[in-house]
N, CA, C, O and CB atoms as a CASP TS submission, in Angstrom:
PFRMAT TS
TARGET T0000
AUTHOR 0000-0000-0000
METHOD Language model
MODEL 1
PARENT N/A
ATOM      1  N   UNK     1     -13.903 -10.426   1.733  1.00  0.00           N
ATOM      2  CA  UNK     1     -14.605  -9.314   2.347  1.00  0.00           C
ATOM      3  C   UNK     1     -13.812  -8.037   2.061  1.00  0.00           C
ATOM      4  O   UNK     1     -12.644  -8.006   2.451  1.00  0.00           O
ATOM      5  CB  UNK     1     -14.791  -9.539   3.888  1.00  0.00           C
ATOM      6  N   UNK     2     -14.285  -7.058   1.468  1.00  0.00           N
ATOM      7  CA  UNK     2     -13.805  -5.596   1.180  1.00  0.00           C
ATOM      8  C   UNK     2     -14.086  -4.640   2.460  1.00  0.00           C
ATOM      9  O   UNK     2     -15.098  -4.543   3.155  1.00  0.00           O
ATOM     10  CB  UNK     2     -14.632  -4.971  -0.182  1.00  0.00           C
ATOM     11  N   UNK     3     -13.019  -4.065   2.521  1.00  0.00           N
ATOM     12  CA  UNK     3     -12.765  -2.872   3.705  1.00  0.00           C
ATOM     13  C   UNK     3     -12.778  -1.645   3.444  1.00  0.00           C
ATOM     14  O   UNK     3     -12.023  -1.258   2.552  1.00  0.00           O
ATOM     15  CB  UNK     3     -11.586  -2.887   4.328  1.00  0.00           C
ATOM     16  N   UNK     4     -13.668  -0.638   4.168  1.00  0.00           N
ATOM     17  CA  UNK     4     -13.923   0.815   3.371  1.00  0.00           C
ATOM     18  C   UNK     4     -13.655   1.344   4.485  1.00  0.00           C
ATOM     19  O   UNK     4     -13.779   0.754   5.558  1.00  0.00           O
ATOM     20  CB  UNK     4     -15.402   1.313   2.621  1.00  0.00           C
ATOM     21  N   UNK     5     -13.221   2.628   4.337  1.00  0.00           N
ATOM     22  CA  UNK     5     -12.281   3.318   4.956  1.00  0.00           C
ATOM     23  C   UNK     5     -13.716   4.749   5.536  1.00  0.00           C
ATOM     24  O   UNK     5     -14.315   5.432   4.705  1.00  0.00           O
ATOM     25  CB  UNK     5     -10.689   3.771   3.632  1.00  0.00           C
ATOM     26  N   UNK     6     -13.872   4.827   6.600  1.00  0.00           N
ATOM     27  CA  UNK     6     -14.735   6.099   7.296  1.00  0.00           C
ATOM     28  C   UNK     6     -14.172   7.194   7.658  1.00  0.00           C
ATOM     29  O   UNK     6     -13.084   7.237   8.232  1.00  0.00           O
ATOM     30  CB  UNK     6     -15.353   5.818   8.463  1.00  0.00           C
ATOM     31  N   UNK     7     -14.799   8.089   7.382  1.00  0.00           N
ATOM     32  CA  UNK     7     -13.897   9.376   8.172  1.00  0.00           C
ATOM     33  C   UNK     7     -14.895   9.690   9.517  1.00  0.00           C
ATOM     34  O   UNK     7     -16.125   9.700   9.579  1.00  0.00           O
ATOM     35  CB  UNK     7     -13.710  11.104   6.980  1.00  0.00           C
ATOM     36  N   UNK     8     -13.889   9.938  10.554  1.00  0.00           N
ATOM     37  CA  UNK     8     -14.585  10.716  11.707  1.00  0.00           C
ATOM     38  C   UNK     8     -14.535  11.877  12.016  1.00  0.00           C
ATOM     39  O   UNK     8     -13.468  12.471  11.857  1.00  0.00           O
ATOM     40  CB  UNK     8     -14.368  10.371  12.689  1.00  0.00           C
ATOM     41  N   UNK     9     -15.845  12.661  12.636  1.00  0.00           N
ATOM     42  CA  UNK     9     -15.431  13.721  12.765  1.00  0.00           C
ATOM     43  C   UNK     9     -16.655  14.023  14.238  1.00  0.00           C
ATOM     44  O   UNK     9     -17.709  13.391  14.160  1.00  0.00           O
ATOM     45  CB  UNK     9     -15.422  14.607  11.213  1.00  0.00           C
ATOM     46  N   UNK    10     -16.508  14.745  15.204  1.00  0.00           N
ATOM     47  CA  UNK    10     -16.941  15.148  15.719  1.00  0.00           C
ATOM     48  C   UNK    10     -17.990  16.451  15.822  1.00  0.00           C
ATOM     49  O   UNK    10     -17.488  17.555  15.615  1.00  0.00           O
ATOM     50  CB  UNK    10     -16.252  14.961  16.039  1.00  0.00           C
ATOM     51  N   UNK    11     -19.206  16.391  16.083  1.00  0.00           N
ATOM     52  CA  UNK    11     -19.896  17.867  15.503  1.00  0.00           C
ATOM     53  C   UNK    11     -20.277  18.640  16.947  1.00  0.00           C
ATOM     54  O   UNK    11     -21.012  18.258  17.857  1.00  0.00           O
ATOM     55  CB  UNK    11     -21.585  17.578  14.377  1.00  0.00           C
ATOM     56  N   UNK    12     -19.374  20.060  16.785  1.00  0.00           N
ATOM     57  CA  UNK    12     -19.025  21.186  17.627  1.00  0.00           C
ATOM     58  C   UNK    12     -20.222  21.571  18.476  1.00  0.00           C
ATOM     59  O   UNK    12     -20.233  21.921  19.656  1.00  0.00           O
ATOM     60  CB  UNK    12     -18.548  22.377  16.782  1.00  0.00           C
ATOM     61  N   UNK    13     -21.594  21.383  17.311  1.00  0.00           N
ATOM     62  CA  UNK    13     -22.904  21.778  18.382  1.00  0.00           C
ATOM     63  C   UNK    13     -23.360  20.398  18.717  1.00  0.00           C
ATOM     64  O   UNK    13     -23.268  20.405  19.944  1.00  0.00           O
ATOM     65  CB  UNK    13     -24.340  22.778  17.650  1.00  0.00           C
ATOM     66  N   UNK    14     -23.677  19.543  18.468  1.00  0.00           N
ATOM     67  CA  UNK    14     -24.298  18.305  19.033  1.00  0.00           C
ATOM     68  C   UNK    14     -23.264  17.454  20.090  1.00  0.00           C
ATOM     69  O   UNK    14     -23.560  17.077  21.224  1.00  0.00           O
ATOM     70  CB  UNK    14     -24.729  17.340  17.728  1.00  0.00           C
ATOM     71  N   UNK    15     -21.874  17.248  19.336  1.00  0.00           N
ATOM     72  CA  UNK    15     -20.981  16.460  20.320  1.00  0.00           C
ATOM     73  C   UNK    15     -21.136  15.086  19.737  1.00  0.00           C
ATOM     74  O   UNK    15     -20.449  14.090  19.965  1.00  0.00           O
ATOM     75  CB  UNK    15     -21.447  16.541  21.980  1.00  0.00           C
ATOM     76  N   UNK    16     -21.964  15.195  19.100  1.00  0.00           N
ATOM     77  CA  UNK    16     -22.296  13.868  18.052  1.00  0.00           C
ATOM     78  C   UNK    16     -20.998  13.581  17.471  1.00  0.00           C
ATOM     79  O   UNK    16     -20.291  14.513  17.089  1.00  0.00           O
ATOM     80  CB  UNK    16     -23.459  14.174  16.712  1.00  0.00           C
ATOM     81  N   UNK    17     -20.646  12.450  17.376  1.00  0.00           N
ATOM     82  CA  UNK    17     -19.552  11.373  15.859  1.00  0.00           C
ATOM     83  C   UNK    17     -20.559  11.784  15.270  1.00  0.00           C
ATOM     84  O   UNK    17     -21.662  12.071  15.737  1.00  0.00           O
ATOM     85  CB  UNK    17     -19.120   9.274  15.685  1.00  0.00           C
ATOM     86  N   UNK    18     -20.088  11.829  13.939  1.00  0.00           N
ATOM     87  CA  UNK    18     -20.247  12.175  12.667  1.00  0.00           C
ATOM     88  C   UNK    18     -19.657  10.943  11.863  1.00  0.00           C
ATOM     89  O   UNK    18     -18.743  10.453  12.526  1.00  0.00           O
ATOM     90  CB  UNK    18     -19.581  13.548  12.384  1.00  0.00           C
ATOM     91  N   UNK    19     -19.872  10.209  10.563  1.00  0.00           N
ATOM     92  CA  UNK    19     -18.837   9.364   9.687  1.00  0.00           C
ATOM     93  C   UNK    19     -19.339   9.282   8.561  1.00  0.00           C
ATOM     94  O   UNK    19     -20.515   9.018   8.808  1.00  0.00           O
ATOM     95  CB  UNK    19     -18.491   7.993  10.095  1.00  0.00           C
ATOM     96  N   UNK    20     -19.229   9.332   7.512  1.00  0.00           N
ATOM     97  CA  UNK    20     -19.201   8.841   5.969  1.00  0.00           C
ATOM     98  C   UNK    20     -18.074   8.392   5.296  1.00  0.00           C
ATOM     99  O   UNK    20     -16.927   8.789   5.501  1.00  0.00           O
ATOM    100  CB  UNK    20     -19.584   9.808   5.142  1.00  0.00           C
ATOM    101  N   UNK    21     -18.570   7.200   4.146  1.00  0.00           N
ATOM    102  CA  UNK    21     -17.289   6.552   3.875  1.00  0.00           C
ATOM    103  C   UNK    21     -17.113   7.293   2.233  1.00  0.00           C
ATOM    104  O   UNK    21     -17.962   7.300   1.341  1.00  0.00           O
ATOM    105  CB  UNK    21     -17.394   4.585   3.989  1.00  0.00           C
ATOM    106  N   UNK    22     -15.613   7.934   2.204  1.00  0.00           N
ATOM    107  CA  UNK    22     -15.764   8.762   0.912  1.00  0.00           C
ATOM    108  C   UNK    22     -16.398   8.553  -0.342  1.00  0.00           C
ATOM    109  O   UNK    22     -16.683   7.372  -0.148  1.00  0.00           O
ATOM    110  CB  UNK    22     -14.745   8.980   0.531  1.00  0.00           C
ATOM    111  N   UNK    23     -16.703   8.718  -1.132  1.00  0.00           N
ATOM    112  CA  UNK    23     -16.631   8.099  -2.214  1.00  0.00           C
ATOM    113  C   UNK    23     -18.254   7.492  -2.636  1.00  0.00           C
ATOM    114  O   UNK    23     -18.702   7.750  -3.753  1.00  0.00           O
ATOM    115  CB  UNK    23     -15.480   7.034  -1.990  1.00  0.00           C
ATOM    116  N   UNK    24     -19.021   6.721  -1.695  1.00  0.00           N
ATOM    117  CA  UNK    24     -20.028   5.940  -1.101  1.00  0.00           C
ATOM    118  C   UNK    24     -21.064   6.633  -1.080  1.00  0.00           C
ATOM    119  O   UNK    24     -21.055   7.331  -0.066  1.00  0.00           O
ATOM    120  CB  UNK    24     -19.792   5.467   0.104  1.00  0.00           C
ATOM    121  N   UNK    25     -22.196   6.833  -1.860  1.00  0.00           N
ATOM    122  CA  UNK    25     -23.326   7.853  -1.916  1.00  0.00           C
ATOM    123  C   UNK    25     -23.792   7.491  -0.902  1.00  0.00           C
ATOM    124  O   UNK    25     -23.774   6.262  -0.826  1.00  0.00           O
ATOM    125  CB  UNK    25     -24.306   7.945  -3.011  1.00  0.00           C
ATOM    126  N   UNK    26     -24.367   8.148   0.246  1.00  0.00           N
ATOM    127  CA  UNK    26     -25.358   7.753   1.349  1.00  0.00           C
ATOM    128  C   UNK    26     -24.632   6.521   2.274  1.00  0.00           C
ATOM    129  O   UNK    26     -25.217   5.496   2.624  1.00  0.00           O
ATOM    130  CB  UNK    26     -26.892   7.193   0.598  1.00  0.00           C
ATOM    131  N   UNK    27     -23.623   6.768   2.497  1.00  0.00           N
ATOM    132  CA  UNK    27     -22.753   5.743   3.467  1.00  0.00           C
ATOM    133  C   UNK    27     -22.587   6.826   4.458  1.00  0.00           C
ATOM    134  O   UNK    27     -21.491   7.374   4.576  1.00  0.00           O
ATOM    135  CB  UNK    27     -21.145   4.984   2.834  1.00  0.00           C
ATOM    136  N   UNK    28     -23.496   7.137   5.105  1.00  0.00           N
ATOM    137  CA  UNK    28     -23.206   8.067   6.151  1.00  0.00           C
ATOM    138  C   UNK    28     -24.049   8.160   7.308  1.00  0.00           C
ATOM    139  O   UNK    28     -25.242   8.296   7.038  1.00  0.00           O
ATOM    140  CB  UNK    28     -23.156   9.255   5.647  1.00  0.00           C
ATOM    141  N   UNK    29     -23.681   8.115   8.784  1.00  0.00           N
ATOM    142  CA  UNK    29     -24.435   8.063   9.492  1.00  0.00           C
ATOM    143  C   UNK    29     -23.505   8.883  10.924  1.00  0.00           C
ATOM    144  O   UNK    29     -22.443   9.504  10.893  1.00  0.00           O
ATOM    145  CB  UNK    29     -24.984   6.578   9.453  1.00  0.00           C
ATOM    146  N   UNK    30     -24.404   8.569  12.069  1.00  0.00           N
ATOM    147  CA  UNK    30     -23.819   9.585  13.291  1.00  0.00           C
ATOM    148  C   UNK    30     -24.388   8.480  14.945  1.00  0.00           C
ATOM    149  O   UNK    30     -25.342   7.737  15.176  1.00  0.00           O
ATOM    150  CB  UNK    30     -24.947  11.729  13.132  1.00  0.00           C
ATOM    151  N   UNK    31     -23.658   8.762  15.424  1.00  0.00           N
ATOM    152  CA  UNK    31     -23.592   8.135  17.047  1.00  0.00           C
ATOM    153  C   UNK    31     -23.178   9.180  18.713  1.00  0.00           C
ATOM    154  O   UNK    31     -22.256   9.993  18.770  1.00  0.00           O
ATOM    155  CB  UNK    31     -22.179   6.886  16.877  1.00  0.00           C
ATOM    156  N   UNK    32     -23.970   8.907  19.687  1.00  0.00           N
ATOM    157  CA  UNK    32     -23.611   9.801  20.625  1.00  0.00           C
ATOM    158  C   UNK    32     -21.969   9.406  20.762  1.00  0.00           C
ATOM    159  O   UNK    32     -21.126  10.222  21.135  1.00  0.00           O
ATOM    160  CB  UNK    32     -24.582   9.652  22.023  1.00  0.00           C
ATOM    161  N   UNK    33     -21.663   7.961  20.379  1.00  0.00           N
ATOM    162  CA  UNK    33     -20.395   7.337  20.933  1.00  0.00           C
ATOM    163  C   UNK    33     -19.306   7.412  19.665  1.00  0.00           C
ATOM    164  O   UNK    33     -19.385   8.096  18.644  1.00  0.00           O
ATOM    165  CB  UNK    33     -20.700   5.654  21.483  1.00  0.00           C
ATOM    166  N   UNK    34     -18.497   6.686  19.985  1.00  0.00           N
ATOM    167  CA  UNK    34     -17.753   6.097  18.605  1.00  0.00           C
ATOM    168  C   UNK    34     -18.132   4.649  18.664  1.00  0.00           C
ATOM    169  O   UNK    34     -18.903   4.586  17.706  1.00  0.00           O
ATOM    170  CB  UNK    34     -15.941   6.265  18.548  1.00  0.00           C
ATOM    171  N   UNK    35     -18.089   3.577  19.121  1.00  0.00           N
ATOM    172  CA  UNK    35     -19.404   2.685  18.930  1.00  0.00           C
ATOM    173  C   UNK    35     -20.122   2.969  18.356  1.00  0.00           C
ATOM    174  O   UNK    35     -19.984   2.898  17.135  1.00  0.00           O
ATOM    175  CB  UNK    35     -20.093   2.385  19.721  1.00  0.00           C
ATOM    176  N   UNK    36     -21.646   3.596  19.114  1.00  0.00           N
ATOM    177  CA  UNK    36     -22.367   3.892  18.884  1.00  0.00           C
ATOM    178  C   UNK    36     -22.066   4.220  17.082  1.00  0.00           C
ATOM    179  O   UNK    36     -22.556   3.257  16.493  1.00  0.00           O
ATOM    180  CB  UNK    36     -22.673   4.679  19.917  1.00  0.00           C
ATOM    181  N   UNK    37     -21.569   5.022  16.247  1.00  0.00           N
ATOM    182  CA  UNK    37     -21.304   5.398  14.974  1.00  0.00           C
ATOM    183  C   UNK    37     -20.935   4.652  14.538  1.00  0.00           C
ATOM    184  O   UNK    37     -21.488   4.378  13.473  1.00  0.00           O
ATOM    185  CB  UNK    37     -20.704   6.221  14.683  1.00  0.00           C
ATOM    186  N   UNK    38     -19.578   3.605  15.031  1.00  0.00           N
ATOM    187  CA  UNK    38     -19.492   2.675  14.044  1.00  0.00           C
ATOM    188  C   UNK    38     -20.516   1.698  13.890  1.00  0.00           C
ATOM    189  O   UNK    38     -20.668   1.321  12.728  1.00  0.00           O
ATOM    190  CB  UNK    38     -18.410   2.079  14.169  1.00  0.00           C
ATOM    191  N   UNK    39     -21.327   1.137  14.824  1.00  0.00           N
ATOM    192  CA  UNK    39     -22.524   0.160  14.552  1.00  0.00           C
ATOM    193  C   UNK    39     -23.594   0.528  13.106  1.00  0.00           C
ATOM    194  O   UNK    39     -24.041  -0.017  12.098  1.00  0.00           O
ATOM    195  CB  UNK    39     -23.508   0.247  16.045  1.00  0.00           C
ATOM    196  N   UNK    40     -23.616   2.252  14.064  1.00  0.00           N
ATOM    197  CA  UNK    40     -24.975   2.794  13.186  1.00  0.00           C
ATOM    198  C   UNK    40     -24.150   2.604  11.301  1.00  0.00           C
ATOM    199  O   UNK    40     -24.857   2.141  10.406  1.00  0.00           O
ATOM    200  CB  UNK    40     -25.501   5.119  13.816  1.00  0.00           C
ATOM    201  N   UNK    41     -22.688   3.028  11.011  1.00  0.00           N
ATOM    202  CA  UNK    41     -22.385   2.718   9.843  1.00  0.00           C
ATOM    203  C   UNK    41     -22.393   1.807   9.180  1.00  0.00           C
ATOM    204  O   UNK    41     -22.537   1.828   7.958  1.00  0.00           O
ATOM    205  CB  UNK    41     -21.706   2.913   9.700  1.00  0.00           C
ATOM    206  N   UNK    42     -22.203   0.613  10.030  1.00  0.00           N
ATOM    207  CA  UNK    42     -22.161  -0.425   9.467  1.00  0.00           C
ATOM    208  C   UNK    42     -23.310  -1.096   9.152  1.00  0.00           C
ATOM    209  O   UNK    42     -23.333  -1.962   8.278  1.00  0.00           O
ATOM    210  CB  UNK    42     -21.486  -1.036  10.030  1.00  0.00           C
ATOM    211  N   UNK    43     -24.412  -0.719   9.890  1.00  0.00           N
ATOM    212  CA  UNK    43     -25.525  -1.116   9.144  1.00  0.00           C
ATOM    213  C   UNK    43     -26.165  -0.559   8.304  1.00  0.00           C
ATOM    214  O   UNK    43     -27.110  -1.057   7.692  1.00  0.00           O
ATOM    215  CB  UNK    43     -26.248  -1.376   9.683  1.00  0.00           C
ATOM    216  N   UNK    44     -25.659   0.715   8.152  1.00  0.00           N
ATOM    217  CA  UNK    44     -25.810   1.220   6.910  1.00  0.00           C
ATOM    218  C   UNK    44     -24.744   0.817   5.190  1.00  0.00           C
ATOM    219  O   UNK    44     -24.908   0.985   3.982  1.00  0.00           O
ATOM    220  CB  UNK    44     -25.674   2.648   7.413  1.00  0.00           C
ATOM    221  N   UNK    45     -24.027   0.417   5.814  1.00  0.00           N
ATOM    222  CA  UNK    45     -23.023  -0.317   4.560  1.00  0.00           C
ATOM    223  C   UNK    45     -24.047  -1.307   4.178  1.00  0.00           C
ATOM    224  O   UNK    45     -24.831  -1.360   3.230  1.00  0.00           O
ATOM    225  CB  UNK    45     -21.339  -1.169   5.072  1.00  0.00           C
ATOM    226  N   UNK    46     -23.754  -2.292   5.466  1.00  0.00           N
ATOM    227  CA  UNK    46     -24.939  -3.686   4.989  1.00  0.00           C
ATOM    228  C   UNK    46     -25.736  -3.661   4.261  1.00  0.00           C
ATOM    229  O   UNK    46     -25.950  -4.584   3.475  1.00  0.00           O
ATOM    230  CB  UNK    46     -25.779  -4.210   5.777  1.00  0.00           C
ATOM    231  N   UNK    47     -26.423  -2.557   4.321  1.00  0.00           N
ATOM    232  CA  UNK    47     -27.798  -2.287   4.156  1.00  0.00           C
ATOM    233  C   UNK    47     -27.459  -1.648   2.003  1.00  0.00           C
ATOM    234  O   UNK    47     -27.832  -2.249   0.996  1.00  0.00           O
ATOM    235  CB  UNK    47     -28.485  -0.721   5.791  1.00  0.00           C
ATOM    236  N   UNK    48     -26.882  -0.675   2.067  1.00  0.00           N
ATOM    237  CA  UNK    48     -26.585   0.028   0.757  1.00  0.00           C
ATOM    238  C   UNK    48     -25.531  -1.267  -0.218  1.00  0.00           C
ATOM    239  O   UNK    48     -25.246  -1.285  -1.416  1.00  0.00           O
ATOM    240  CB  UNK    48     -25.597   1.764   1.196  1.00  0.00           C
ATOM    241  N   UNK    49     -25.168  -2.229   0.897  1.00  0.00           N
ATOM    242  CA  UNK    49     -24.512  -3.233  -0.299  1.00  0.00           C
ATOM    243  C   UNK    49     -25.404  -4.416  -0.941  1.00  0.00           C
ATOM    244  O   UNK    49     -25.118  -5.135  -1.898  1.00  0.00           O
ATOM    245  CB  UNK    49     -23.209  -4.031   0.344  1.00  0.00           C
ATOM    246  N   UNK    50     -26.654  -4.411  -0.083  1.00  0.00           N
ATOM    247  CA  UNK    50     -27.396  -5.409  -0.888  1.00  0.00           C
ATOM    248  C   UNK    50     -27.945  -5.363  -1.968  1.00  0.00           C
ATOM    249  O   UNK    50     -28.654  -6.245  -2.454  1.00  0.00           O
ATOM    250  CB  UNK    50     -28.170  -5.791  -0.423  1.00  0.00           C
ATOM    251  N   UNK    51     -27.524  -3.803  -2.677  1.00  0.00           N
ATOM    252  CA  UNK    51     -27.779  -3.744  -4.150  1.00  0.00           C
ATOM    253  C   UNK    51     -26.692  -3.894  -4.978  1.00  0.00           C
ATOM    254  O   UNK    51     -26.725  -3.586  -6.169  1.00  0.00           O
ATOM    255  CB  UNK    51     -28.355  -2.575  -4.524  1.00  0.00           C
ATOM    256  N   UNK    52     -25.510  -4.452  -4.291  1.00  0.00           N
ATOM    257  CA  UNK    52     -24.268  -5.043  -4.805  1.00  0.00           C
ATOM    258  C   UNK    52     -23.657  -4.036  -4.734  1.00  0.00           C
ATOM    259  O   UNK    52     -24.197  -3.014  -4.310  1.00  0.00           O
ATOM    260  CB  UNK    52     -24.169  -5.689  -6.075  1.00  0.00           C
ATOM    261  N   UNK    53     -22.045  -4.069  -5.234  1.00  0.00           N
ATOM    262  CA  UNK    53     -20.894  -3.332  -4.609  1.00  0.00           C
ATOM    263  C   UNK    53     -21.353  -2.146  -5.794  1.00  0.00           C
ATOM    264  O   UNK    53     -21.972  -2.258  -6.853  1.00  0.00           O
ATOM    265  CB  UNK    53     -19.052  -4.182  -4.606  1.00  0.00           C
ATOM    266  N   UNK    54     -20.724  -0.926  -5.067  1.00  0.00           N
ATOM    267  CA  UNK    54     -21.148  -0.165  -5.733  1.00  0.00           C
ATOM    268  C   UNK    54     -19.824   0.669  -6.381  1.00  0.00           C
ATOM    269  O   UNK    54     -18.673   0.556  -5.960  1.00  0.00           O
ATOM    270  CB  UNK    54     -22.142   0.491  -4.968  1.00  0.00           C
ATOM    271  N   UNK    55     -20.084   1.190  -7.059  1.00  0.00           N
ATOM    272  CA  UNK    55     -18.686   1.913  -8.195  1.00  0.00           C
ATOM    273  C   UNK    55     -18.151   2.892  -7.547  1.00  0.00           C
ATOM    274  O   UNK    55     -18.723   3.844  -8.078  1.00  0.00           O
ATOM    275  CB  UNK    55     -19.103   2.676  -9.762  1.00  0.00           C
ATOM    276  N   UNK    56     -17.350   3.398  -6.656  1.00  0.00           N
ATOM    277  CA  UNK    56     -17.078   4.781  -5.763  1.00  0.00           C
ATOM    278  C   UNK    56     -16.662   5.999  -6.672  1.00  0.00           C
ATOM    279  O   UNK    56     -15.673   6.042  -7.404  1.00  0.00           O
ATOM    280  CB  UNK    56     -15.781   4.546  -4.622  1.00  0.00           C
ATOM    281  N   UNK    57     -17.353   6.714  -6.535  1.00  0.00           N
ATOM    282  CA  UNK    57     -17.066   8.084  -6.788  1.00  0.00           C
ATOM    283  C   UNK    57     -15.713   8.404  -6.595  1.00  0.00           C
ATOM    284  O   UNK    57     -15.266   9.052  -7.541  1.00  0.00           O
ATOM    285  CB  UNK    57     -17.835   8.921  -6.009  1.00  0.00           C
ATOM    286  N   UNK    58     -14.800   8.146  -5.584  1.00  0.00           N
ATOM    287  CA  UNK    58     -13.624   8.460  -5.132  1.00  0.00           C
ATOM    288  C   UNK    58     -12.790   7.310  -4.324  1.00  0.00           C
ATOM    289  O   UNK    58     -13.323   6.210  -4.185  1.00  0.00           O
ATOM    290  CB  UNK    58     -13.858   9.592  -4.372  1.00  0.00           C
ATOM    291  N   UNK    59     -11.605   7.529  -3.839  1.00  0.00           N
ATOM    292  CA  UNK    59     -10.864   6.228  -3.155  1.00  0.00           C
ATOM    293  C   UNK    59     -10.163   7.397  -2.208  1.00  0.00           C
ATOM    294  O   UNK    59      -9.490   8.386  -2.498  1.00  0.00           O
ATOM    295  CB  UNK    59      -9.637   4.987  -4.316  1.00  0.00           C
ATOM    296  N   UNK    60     -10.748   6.692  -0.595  1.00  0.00           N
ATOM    297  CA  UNK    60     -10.017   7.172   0.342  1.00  0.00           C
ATOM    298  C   UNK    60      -8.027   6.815   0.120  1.00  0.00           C
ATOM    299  O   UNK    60      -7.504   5.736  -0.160  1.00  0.00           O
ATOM    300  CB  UNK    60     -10.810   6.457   1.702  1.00  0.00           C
ATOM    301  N   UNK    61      -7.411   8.034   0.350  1.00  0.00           N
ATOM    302  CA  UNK    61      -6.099   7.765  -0.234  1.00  0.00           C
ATOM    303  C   UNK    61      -5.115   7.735   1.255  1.00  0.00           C
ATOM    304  O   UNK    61      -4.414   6.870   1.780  1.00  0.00           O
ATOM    305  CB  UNK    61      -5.642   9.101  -1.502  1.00  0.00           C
ATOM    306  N   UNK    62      -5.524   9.344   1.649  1.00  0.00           N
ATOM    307  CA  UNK    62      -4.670   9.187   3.253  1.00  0.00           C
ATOM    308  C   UNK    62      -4.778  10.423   3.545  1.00  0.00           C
ATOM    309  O   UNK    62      -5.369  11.053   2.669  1.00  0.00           O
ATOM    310  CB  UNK    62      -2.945   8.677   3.401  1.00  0.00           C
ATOM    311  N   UNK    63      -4.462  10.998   4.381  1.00  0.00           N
ATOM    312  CA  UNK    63      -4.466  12.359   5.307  1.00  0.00           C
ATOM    313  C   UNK    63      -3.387  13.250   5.307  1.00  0.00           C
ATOM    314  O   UNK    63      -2.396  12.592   4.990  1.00  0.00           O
ATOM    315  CB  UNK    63      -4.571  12.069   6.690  1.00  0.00           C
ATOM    316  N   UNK    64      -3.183  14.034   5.440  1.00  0.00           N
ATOM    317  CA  UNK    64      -2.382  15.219   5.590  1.00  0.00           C
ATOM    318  C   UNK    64      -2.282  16.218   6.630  1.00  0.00           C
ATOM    319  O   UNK    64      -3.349  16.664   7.052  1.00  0.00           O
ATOM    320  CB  UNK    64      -2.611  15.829   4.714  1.00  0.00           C
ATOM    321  N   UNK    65      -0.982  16.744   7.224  1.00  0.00           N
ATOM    322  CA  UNK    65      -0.889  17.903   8.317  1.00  0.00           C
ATOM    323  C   UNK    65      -0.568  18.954   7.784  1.00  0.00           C
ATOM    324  O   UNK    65       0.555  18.904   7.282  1.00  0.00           O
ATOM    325  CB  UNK    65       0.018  17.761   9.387  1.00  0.00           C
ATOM    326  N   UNK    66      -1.157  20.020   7.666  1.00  0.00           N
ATOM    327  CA  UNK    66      -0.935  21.567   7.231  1.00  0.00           C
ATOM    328  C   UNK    66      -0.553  21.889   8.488  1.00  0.00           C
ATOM    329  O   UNK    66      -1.000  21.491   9.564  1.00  0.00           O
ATOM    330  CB  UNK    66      -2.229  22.530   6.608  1.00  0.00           C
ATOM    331  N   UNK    67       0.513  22.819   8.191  1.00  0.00           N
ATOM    332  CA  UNK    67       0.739  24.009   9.303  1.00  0.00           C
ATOM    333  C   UNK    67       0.391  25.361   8.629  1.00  0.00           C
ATOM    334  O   UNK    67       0.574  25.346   7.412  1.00  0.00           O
ATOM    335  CB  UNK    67       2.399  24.091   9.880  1.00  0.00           C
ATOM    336  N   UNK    68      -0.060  26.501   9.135  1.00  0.00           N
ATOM    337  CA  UNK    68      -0.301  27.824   8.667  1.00  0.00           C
ATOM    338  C   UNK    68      -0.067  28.914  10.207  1.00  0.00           C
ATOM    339  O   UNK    68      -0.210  30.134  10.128  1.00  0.00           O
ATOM    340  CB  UNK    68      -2.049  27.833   7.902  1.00  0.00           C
TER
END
């Protein structure tokens, strides 16, 4: 089983989770919760892998702290 990496983000006017998995055309979805988002993603993975694994555009690598 392969593990893909989501980003979260919270949206300022809704309050909504936000997530897409980088790389992943249309691996993206949203939840009132964080539950709630991860479910809704994952059935959207499910769903976009039954046309088999797909080639990623990009590879989640890791994060970074700027100060300014």
């Amino acid at each position: 089983m392969k593990k893909y990496t989501a980003i979260v983000e919270k949206c300022g006017e809704t309050g909504f989770y936000v997530g897409y998995v980088p790389g992943f055309p249309g691996c993206h979805s949203q939840g009132e919760t964080r539950d709630e988002l991860h479910k809704n993603l994952q059935e959207v993975l499910e769903m976009l892998l039954e046309d088999g694994e797909p080639e990623l555009a990009s590879e989640f690598v890791g994060i970074d702290t700027l100060a300014a």
